[in-house]
N, CA and C atoms of all chains as a GROMACS GRO file, in nm:
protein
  558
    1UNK      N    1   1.009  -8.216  -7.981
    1UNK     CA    2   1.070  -8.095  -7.925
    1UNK      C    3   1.209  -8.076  -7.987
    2UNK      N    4   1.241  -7.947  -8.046
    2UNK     CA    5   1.411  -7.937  -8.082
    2UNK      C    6   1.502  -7.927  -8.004
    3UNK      N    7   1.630  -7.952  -8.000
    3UNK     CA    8   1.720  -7.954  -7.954
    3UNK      C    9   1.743  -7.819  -7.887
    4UNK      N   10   1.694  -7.705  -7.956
    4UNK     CA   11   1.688  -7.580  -7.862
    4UNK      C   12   1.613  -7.563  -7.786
    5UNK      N   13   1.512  -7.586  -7.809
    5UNK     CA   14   1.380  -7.574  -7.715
    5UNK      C   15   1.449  -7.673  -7.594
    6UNK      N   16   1.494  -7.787  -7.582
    6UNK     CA   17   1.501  -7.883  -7.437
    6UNK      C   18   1.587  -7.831  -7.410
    7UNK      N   19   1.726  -7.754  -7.462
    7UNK     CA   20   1.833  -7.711  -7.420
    7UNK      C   21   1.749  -7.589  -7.327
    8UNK      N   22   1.671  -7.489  -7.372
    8UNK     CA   23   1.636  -7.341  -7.304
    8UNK      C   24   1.557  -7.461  -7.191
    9UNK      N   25   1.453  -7.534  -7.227
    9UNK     CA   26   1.413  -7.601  -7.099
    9UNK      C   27   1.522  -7.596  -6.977
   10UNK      N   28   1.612  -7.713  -7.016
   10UNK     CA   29   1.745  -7.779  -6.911
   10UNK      C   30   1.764  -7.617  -6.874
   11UNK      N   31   1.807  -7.533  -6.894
   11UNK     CA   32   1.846  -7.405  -6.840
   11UNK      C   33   1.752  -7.331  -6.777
   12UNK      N   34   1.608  -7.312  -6.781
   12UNK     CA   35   1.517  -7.258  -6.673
   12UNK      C   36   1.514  -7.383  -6.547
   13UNK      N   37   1.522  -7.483  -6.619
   13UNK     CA   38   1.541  -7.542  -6.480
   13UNK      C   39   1.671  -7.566  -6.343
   14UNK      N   40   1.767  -7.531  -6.447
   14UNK     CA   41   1.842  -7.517  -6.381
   14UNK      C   42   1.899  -7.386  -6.287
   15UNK      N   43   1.841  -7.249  -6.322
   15UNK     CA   44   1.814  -7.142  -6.303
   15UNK      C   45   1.714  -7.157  -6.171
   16UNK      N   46   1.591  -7.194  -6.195
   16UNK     CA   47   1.520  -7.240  -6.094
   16UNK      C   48   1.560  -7.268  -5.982
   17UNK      N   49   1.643  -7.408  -5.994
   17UNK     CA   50   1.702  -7.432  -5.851
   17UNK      C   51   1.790  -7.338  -5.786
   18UNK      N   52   1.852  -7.256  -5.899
   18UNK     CA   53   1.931  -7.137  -5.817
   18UNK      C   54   1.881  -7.021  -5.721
   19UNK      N   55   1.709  -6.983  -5.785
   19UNK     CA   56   1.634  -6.961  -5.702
   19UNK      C   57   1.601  -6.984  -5.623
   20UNK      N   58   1.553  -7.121  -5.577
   20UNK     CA   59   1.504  -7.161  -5.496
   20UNK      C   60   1.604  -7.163  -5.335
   21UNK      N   61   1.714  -7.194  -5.390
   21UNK     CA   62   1.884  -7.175  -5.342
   21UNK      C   63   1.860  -7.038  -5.255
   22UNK      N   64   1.840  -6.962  -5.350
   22UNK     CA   65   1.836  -6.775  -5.308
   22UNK      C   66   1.737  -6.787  -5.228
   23UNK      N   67   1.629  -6.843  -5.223
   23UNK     CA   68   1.526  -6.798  -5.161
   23UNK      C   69   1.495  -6.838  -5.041
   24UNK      N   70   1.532  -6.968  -5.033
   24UNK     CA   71   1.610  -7.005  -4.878
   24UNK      C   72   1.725  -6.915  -4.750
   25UNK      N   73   1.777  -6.827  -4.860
   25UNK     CA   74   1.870  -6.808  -4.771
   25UNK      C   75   1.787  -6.690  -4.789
   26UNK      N   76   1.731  -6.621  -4.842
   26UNK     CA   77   1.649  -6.451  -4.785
   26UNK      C   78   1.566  -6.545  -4.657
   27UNK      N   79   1.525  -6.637  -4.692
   27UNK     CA   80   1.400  -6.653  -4.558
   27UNK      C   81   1.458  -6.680  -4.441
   28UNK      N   82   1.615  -6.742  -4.459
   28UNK     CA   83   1.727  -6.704  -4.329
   28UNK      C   84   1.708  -6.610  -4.258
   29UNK      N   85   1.788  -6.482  -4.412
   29UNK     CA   86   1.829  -6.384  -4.344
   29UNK      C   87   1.664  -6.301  -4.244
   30UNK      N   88   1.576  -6.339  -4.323
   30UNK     CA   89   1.418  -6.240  -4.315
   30UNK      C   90   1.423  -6.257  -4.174
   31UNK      N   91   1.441  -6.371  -4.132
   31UNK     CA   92   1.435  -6.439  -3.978
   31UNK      C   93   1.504  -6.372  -3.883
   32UNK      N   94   1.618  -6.384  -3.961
   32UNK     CA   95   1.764  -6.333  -3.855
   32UNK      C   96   1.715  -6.146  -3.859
   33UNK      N   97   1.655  -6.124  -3.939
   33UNK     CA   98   1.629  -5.966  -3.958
   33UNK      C   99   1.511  -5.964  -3.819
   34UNK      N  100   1.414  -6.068  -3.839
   34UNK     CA  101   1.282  -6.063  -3.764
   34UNK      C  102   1.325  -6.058  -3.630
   35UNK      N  103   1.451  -6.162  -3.584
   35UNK     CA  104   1.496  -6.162  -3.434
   35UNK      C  105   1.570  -6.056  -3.382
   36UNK      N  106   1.618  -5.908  -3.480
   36UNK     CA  107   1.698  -5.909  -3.413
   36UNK      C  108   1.561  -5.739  -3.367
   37UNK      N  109   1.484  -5.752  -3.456
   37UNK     CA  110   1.358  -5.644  -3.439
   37UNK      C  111   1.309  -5.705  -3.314
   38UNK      N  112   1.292  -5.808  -3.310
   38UNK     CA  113   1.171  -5.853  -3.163
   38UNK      C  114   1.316  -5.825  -3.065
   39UNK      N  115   1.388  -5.793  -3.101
   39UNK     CA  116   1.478  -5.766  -2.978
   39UNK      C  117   1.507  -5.616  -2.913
   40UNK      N  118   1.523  -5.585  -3.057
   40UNK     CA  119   1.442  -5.406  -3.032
   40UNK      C  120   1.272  -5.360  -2.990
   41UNK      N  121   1.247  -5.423  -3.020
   41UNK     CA  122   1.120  -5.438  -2.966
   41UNK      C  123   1.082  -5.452  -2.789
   42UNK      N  124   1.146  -5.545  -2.720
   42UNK     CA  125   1.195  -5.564  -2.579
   42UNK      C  126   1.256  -5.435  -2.549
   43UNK      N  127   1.348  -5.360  -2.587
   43UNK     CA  128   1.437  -5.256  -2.511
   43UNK      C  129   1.384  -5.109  -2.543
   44UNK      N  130   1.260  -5.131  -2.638
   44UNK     CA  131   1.229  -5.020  -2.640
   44UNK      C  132   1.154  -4.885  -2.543
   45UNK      N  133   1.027  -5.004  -2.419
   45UNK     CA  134   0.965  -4.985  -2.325
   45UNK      C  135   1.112  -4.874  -2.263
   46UNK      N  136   1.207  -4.948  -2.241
   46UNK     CA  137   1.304  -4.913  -2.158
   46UNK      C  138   1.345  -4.744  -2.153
   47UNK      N  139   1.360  -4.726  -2.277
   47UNK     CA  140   1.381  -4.614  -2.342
   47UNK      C  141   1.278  -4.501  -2.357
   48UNK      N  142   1.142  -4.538  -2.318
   48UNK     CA  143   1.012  -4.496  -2.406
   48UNK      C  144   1.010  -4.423  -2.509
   49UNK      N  145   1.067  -4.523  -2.644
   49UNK     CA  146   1.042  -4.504  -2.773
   49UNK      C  147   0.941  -4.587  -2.794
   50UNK      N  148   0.843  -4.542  -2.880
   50UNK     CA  149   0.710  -4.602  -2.972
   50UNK      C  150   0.750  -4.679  -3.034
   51UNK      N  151   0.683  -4.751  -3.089
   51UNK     CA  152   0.716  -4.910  -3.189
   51UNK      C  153   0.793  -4.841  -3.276
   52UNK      N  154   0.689  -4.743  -3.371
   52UNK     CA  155   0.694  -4.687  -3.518
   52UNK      C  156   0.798  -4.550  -3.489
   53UNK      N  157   0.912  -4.566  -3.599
   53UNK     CA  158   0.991  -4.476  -3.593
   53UNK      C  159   1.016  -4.419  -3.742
   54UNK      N  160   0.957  -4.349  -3.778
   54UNK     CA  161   0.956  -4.286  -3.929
   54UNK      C  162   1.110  -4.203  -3.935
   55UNK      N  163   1.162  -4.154  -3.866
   55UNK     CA  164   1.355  -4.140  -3.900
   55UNK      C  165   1.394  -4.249  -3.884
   56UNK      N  166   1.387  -4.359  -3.846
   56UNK     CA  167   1.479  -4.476  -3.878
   56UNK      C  168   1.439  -4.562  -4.019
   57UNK      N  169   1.321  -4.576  -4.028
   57UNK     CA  170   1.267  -4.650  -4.114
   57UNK      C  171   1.377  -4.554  -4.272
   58UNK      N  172   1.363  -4.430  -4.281
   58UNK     CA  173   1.410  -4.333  -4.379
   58UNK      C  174   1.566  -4.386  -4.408
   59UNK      N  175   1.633  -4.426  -4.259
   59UNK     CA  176   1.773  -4.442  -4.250
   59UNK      C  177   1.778  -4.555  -4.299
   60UNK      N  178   1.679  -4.655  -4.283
   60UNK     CA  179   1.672  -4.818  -4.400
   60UNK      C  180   1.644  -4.793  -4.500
   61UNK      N  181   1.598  -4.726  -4.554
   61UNK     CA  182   1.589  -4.701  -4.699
   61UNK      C  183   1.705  -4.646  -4.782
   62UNK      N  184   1.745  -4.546  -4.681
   62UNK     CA  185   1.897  -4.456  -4.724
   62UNK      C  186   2.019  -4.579  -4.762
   63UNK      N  187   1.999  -4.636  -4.659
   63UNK     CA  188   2.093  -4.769  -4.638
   63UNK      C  189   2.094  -4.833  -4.758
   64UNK      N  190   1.969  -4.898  -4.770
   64UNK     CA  191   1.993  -4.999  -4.832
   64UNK      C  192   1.984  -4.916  -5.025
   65UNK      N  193   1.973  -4.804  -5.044
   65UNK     CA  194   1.966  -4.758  -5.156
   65UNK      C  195   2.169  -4.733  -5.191
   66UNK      N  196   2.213  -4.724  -5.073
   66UNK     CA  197   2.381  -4.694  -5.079
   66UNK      C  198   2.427  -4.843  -5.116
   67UNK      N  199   2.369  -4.974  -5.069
   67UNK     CA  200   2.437  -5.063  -5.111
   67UNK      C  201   2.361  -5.152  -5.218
   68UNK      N  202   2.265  -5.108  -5.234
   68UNK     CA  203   2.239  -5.108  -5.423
   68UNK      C  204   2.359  -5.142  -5.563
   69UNK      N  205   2.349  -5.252  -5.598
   69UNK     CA  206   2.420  -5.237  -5.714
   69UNK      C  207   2.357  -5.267  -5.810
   70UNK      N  208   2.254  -5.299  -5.798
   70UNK     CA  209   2.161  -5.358  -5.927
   70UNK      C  210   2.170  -5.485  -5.975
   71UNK      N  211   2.031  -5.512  -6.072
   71UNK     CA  212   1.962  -5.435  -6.167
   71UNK      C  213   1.874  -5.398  -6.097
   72UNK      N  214   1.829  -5.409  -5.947
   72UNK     CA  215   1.720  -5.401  -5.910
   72UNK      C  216   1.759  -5.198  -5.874
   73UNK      N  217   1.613  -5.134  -5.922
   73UNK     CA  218   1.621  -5.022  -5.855
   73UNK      C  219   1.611  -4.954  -5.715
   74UNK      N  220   1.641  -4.826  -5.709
   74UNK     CA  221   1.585  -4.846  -5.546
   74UNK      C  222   1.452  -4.852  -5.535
   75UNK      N  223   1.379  -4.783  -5.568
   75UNK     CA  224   1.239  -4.813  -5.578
   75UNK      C  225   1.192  -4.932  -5.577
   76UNK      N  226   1.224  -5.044  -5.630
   76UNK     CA  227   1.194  -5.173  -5.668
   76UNK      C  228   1.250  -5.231  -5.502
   77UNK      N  229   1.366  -5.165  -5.430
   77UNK     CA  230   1.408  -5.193  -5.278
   77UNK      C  231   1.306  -5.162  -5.213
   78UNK      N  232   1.273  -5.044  -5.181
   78UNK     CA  233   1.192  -4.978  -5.139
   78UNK      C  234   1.047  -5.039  -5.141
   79UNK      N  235   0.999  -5.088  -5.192
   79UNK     CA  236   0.870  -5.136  -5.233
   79UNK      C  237   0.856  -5.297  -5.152
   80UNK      N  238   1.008  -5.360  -5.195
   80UNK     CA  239   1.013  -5.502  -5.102
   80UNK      C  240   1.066  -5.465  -4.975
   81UNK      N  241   1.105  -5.332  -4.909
   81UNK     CA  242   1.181  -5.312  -4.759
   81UNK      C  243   1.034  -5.261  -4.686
   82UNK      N  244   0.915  -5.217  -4.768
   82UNK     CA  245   0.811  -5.152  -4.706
   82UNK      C  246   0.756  -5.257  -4.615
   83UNK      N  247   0.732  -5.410  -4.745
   83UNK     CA  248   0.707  -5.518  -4.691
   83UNK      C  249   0.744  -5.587  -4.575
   84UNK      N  250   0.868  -5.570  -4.572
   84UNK     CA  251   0.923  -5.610  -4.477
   84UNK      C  252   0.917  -5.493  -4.354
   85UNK      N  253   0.923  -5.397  -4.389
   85UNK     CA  254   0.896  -5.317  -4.230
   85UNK      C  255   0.773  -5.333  -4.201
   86UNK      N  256   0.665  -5.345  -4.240
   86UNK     CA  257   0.498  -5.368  -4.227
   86UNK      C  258   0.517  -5.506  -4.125
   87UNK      N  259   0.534  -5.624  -4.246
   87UNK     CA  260   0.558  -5.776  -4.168
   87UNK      C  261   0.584  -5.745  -4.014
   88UNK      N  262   0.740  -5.655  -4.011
   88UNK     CA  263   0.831  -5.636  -3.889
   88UNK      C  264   0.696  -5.616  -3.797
   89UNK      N  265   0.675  -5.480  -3.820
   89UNK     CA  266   0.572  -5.418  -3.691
   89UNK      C  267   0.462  -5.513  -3.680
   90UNK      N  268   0.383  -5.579  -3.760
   90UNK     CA  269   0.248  -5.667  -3.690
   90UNK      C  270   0.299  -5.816  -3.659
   91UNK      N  271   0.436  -5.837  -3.652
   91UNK     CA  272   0.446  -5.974  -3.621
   91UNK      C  273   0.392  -6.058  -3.465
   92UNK      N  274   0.334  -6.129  -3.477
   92UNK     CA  275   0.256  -6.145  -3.347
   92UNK      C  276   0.323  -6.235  -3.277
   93UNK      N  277   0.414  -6.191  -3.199
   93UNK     CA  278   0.544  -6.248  -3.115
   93UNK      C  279   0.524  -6.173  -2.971
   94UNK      N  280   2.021  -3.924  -1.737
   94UNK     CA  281   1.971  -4.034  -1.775
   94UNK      C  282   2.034  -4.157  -1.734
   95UNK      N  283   1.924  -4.256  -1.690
   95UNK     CA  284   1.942  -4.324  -1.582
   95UNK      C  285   2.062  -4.467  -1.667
   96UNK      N  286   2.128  -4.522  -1.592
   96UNK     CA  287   2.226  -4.610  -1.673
   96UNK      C  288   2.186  -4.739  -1.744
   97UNK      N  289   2.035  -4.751  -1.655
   97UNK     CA  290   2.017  -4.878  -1.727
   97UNK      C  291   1.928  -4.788  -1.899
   98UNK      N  292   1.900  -4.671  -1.861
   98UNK     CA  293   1.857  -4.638  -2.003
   98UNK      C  294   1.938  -4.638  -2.094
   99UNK      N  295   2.072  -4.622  -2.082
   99UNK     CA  296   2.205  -4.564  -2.147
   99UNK      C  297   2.249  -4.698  -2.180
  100UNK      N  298   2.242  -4.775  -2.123
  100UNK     CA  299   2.264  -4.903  -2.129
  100UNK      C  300   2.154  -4.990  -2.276
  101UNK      N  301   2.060  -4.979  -2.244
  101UNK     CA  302   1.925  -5.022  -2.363
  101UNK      C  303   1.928  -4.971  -2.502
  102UNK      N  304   1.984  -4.788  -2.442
  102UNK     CA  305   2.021  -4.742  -2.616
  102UNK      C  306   2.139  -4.779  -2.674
  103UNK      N  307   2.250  -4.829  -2.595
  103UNK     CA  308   2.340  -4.919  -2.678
  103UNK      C  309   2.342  -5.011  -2.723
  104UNK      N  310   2.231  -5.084  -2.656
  104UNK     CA  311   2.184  -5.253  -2.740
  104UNK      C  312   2.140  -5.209  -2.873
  105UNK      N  313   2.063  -5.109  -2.834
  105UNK     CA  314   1.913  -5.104  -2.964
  105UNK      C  315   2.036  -5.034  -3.066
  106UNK      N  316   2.144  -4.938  -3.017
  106UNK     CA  317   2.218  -4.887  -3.160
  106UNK      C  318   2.343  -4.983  -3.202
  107UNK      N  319   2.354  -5.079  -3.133
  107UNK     CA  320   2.423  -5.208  -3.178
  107UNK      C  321   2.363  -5.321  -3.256
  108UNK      N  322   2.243  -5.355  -3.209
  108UNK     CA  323   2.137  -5.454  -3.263
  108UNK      C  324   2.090  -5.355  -3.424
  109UNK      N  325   2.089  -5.209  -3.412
  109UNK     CA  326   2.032  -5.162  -3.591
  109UNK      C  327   2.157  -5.190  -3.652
  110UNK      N  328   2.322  -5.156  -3.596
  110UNK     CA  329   2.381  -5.205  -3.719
  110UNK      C  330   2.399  -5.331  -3.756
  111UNK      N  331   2.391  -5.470  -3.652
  111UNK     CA  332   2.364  -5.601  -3.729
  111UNK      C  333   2.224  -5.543  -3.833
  112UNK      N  334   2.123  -5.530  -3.811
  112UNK     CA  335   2.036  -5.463  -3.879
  112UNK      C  336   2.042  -5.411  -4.021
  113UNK      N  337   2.144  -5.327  -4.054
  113UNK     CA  338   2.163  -5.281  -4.120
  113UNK      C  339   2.302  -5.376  -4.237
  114UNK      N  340   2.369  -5.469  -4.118
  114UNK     CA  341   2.416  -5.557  -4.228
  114UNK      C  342   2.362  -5.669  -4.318
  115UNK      N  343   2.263  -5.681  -4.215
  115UNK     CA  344   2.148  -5.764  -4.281
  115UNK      C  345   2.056  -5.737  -4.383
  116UNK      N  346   2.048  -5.619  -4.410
  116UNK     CA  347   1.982  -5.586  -4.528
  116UNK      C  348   2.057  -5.548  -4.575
  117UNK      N  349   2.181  -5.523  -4.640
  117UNK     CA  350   2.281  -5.535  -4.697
  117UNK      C  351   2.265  -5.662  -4.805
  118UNK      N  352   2.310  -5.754  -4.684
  118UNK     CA  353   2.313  -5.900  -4.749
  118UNK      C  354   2.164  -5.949  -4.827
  119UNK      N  355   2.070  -5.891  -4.775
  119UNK     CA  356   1.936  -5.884  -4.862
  119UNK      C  357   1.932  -5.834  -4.968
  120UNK      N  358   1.978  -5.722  -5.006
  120UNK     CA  359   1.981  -5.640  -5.099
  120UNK      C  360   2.089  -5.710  -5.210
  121UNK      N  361   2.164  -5.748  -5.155
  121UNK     CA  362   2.265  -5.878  -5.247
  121UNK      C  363   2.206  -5.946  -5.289
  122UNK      N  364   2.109  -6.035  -5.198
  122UNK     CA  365   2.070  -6.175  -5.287
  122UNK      C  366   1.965  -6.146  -5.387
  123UNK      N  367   1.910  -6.016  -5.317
  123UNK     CA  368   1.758  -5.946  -5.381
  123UNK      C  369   1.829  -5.965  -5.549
  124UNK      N  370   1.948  -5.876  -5.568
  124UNK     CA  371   2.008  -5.851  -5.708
  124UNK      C  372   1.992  -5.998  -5.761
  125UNK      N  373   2.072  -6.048  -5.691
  125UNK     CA  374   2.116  -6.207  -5.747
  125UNK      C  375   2.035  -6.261  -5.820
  126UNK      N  376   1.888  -6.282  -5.725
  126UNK     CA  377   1.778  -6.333  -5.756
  126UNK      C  378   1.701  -6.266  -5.911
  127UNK      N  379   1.743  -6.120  -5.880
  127UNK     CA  380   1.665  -6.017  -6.036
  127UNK      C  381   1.734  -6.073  -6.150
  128UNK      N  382   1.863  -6.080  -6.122
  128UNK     CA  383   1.934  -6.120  -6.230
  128UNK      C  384   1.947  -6.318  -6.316
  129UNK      N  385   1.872  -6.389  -6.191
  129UNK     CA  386   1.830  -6.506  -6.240
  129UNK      C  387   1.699  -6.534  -6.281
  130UNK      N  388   1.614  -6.419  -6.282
  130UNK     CA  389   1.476  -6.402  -6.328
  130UNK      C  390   1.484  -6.343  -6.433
  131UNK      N  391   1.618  -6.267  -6.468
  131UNK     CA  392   1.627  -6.217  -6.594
  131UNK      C  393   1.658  -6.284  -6.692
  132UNK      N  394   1.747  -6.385  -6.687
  132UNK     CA  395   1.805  -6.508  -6.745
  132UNK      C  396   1.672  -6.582  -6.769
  133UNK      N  397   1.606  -6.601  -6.720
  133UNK     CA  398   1.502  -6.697  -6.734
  133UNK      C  399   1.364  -6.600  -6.846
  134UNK      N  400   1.371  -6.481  -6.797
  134UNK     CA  401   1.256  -6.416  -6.890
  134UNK      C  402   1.363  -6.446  -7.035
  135UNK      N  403   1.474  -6.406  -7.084
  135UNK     CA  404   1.526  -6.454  -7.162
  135UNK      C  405   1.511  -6.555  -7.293
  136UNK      N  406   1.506  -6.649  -7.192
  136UNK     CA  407   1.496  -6.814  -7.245
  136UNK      C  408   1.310  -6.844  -7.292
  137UNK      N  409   1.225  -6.798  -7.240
  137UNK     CA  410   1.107  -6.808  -7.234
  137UNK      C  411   1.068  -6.813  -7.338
  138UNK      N  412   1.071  -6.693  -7.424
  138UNK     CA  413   1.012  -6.678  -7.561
  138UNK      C  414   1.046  -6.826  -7.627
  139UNK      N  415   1.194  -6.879  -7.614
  139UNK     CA  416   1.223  -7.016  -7.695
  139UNK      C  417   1.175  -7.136  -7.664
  140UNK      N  418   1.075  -7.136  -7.519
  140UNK     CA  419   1.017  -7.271  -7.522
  140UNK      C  420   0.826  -7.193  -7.519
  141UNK      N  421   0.791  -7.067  -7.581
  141UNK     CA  422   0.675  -7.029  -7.582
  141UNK      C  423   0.608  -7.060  -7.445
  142UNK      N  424   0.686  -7.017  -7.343
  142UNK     CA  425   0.602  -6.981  -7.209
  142UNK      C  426   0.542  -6.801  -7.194
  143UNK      N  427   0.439  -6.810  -7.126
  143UNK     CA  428   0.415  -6.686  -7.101
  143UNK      C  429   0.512  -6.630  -6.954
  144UNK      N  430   0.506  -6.474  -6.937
  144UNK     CA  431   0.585  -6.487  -6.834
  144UNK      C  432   0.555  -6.479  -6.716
  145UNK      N  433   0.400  -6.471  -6.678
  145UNK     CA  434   0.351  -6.511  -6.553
  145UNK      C  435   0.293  -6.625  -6.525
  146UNK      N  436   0.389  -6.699  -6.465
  146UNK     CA  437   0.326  -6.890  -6.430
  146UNK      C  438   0.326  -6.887  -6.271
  147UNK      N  439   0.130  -6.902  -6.305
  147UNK     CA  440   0.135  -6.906  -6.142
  147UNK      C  441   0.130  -7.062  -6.065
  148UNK      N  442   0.148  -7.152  -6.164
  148UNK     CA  443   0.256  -7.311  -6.144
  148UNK      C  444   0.356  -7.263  -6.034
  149UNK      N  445   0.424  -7.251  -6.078
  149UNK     CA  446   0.582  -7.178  -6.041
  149UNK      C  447   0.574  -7.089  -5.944
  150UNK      N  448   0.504  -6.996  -5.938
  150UNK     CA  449   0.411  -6.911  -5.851
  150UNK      C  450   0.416  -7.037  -5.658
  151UNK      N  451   0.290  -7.066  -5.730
  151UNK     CA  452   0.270  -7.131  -5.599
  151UNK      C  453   0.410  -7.240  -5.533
  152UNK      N  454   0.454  -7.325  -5.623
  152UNK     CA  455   0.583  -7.367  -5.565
  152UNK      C  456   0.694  -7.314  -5.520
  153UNK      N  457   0.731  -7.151  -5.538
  153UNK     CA  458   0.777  -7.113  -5.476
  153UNK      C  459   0.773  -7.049  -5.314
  154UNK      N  460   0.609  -7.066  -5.311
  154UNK     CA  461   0.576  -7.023  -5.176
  154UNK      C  462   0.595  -7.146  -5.107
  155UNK      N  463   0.543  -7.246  -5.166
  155UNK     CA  464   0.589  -7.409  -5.052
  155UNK      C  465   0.701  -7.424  -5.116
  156UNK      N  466   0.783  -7.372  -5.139
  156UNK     CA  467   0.969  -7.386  -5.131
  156UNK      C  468   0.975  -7.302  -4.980
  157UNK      N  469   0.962  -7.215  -4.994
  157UNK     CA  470   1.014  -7.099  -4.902
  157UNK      C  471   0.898  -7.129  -4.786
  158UNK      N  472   0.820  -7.174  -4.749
  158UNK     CA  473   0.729  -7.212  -4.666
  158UNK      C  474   0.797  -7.353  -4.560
  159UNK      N  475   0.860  -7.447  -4.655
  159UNK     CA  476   0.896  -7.565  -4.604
  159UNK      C  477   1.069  -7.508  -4.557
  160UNK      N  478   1.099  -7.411  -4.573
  160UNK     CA  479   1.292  -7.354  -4.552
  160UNK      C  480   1.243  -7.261  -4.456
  161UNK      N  481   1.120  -7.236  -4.383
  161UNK     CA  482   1.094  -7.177  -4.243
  161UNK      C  483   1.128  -7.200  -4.155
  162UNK      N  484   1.215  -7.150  -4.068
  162UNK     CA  485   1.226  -7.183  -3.916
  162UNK      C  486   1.154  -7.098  -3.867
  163UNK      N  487   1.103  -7.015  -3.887
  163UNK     CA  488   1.074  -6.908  -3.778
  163UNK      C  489   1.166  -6.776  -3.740
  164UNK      N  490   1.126  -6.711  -3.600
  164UNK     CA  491   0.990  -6.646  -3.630
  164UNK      C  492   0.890  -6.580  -3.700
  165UNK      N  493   0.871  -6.542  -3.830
  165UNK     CA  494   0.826  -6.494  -3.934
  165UNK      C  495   0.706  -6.638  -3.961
  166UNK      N  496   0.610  -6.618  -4.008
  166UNK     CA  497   0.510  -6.732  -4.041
  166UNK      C  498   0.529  -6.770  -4.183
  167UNK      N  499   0.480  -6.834  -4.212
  167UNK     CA  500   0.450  -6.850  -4.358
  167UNK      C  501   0.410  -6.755  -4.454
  168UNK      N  502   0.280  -6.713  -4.380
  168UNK     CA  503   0.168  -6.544  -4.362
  168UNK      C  504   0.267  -6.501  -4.431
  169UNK      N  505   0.396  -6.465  -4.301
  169UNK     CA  506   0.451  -6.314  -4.318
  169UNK      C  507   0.539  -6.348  -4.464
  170UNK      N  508   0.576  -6.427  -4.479
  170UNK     CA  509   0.688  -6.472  -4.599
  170UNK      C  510   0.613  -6.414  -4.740
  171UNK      N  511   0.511  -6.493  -4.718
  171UNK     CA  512   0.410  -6.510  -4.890
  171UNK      C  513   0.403  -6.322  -4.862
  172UNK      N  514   0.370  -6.264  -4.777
  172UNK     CA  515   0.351  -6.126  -4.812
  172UNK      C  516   0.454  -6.043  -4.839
  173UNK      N  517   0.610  -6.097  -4.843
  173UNK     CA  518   0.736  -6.022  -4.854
  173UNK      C  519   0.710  -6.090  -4.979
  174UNK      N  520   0.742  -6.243  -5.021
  174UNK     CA  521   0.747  -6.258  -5.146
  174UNK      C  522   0.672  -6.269  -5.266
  175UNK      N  523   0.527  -6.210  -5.218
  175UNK     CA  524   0.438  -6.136  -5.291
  175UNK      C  525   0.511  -6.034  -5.397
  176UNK      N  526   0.554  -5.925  -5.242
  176UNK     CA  527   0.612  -5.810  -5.303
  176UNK      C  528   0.748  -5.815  -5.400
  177UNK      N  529   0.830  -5.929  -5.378
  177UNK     CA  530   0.942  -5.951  -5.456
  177UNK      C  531   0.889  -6.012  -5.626
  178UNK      N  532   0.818  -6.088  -5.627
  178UNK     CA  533   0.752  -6.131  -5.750
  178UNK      C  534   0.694  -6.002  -5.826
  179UNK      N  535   0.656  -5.961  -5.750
  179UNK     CA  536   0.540  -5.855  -5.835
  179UNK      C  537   0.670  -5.728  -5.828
  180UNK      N  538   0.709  -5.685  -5.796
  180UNK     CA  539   0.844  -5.626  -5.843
  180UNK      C  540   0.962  -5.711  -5.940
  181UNK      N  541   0.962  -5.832  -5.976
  181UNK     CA  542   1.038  -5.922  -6.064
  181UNK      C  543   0.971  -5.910  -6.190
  182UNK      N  544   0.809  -5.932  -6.190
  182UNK     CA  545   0.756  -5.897  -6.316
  182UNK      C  546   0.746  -5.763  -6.414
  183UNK      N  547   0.782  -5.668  -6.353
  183UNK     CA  548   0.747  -5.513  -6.352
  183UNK      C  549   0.910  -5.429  -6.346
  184UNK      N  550   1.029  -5.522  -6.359
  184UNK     CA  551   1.139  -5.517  -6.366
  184UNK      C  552   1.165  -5.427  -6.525
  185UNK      N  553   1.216  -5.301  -6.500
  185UNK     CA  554   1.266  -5.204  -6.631
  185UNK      C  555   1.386  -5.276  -6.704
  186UNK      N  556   1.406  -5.387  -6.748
  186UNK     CA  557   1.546  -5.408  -6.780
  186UNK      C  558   1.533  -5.474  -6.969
   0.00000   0.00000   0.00000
């Protein structure tokens, strides 16, 4: 193997763990996102609002397209926030 | 409108803006993460990897599987970070 080739190795791997780093802490935050929905979820009866709210869901998208800096697009947000609002609503809690 | 209702819609419009800081901070690491997948598509060509390794693939789901606390399942994770992968590969940059 050349000296470049193990060098680009040593560097995906080390990249890697930075991922893995990142990806821990989204499954934090995913959590801390999940608790604070099952909590809206409880107060909603109260109110009689329906689970599914298509103007708020719009206002998470709005949101999170304003604090966008990239490289990721919004679309490319949008596509992983769908996921996560789907997850949100069938979580069986 | 009765006070304990008035009362419930201030939780629920207090609980969306933690909400909304939280995907904030998602949308941060989301970048973070694009931009260490970019670094790595990079390097690839120099050790002749292809750029979908579903090796790597699956260890990242038992990374992020074993950094679970809850409430979100495993289920729900692999189907958010389904959607983050497959938006990482399909990345315009």
């Amino acid at each position: 193997m050349s000296d470049e080739n193990q060098s680009a190795r040593e560097k995906i791997a080390e990249i890697r763990e930075t991922i893995d780093e990142i990806d821990c802490q989204l499954v934090r935050l995913l959590n801390k996102r999940a608790k604070s929905t099952l909590a809206i979820r409880k107060l909603k009866p109260q109110v009689q609002w329906g689970l599914y709210d298509p103007k708020r869901e719009e206002e998470i998208f709005a949101h999170i397209a304003q604090c966008n800096e990239g490289p990721l697009f919004a679309d490319d947000l949008r596509d992983i926030f769908d996921t996560v609002l789907r997850v949100s609503k069938e979580m069986r809690v």
